[in-house]
N, C-alpha and C positions, 0 to 999 in steps of 0.2 A: 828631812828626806826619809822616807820610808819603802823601801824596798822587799819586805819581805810580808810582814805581819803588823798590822796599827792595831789598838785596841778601841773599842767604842768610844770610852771617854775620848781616849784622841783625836776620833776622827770629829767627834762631838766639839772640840776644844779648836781645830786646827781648819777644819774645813772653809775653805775661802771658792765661791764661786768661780771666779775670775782667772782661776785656773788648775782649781781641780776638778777631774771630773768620777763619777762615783758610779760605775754599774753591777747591774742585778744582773745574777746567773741562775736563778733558782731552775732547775729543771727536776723530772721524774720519767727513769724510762719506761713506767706504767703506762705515765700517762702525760705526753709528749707535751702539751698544752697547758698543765698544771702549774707549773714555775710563771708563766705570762698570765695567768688566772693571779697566780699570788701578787704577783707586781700591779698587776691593776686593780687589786683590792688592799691594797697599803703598800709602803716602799719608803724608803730613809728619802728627805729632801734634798732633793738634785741630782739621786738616781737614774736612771737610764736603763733599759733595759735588754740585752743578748741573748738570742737563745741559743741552744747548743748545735741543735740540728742545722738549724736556719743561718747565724751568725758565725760559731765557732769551728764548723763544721764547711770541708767542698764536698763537691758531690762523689756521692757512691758510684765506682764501676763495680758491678757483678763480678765476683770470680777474679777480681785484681785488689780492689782494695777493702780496708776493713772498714765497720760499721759508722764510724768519726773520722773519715781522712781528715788530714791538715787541710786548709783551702791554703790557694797559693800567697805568696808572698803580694801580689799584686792584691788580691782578695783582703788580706789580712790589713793592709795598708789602707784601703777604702773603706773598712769597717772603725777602724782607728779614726779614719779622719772625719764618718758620720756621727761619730760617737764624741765629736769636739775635742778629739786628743794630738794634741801637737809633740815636738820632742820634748819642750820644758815642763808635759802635766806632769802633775801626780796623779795619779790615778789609785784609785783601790777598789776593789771587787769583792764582790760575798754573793753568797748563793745561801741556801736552806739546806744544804749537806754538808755542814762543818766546813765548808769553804772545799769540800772535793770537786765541786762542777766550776769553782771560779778559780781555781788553781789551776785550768785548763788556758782561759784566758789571761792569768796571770803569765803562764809561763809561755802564750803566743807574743806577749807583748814584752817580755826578754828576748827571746830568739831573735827579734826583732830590733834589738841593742835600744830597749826603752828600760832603764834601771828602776826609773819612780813609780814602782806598780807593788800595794799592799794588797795581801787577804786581809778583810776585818777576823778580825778573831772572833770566832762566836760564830760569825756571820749574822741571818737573820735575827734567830734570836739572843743572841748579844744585846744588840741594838731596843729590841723591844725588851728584854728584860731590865736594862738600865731606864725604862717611859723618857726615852729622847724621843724626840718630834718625829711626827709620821706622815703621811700623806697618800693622797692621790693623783695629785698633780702631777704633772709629766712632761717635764723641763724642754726646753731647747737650747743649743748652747750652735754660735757658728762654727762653720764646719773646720777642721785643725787642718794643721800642715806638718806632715809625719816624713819624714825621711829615714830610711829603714835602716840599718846596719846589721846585717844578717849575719848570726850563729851558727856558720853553714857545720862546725862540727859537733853543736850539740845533737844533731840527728843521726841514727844509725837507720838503715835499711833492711829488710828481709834480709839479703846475704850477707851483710856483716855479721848479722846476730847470727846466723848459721855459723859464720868463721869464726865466732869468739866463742859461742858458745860450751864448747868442751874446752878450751884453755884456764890453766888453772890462776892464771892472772890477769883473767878476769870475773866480772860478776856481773850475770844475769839474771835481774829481780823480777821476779812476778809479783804486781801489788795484789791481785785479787785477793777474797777470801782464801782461807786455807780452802774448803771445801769445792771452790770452786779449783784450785791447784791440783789439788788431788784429784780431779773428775767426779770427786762425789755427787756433785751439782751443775748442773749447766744450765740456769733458766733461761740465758740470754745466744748465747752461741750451738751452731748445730754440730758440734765435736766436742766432746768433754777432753781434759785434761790441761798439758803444759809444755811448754816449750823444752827440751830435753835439756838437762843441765842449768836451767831456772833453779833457784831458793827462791823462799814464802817471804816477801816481808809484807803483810795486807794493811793497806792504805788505813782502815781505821784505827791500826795502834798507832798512830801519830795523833790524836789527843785523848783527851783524859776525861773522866766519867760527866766533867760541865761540859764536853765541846767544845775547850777551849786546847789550844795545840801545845804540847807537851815544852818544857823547857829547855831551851839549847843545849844545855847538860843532861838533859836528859833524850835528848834524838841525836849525840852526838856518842850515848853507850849504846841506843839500838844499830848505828850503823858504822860501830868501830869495827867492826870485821871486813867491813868492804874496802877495797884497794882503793886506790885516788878517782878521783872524779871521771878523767879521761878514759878510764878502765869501768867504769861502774853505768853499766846499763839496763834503764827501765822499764818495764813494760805493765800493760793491764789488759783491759778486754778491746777496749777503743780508743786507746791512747788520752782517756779523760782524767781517771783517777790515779795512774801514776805518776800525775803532774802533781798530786796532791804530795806523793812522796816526796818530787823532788823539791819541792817548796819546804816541807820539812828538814832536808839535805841541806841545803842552802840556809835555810835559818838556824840550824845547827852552824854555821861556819867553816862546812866542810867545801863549799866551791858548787860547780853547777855538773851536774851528773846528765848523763845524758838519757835520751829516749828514744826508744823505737816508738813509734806514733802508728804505725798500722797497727801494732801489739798482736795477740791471740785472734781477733776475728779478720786479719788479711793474712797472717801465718798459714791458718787453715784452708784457702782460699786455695792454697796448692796442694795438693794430695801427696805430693815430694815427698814434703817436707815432712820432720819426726815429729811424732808425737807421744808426749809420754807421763 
């Protein structure tokens, strides 16, 4: 059973049709189409492919929610069951961003009380740097039967994060880059800065210079300072790459930390709110 991180050989070693199922998250927010460009010009066999906008992703209200809302739980369930994942898959996910676009999906299909859900490690190029089998083909599998058990308190809301936010027992993480933390940078959101009383911890120091994720000893000294899990909440620009944190959290052995999912781009959605 694998629940957090499988490595290539593994999945190489283990993969049984019959009831796991394996999808591509490759995206780019350059260029919204690029990730489905990469899947249809090679992909590991018996892939499948989600895109972020389209699959991981409900729809945008203007001026209420941020850039990646959650789609609802009914949403999330028919995506699961197109994708042939019943309660007993295993499932494992990788994307072309060290596993930061498919740790989004990873950690939809927790919320959703499904345990046997990997990042490949490496992700795409893991896979192709070890020449395991590749393909274009583009599997069918019938449709699953998913019955949800919903994590209704792994999510925090806009006013939670306001009410925790200046307490000192708690922690509210900003995954972004630092740059982007500081307002130095905003290529993506029309307000620079941070949530007031956010710390930096940015999603790419969870792995190491191959792209592969750091060792549970070692993402268990980056977030020795955070309180217990129930207390430690995450955020990023769209609620995408701070899944990537908490996927790091969790395979450290620290427990399931929670997330605000509207993050920075439905914060600022209010003029209220601080920014800083």
């Amino acid at each position: 059973m694998f629940t957090t991180l499988i490595s290539a050989p593994e999945l190489a070693t283990h993969y049984d049709p019959t009831n796991w199922r394996i999808v591509e998250c490759s995206f780019d927010l350059n260029d919204p189409q690029a990730g489905r460009k990469l899947y249809a010009a090679g992909h590991i066999p018996g892939a499948q492919y989600a895109h972020l906008d389209e699959d991981l992703s409900g729809n945008i209200i203007p001026g209420q929610t941020g850039r990646h809302p959650l789609p609802s739980v009914a949403a999330m369930v028919d995506l699961f069951e197109r994708l042939g994942i019943s309660n007993d898959s295993q499932v494992v996910v990788y994307c072309n961003k060290h596993g930061a676009i498919a740790a989004r999906l990873w950690w939809m299909l927790r919320y959703l009380g499904h345990k046997t859900v990997a990042v490949l490690d490496g992700g795409r190029n893991a896979w192709i740097g070890a020449a395991y089998a590749w393909t274009k083909d583009v599997p069918t599998f019938s449709r699953g039967n998913f019955t949800p058990r919903v994590q209704t308190d792994w999510l925090v809301d806009a006013d939670e994060v306001d009410r925790i936010r200046q307490q000192p027992d708690y922690a509210l993480v900003d995954s972004r880059t630092p740059e982007r933390y500081r307002g130095d940078q905003e290529p993506i959101d029309p307000v620079a800065g941070h949530i007031p009383g956010a710390i930096n911890m940015p999603f790419p120091e969870n792995w190491d210079p191959t792209g592969h994720l750091r060792s549970p000893a070692e993402l268990q000294e980056r977030f020795a300072a955070l309180p217990p899990p129930e207390r430690s909440v995450f955020y990023c620009g769209s609620g995408v790459t701070a899944c990537h944190n908490l996927l790091a959290y969790a395979h450290a052995g620290l427990g399931n930390a929670r997330l605000y999912a509207g993050s920075w781009s439905e914060w600022i959605t209010d003029s209220r709110r601080a920014v800083g």
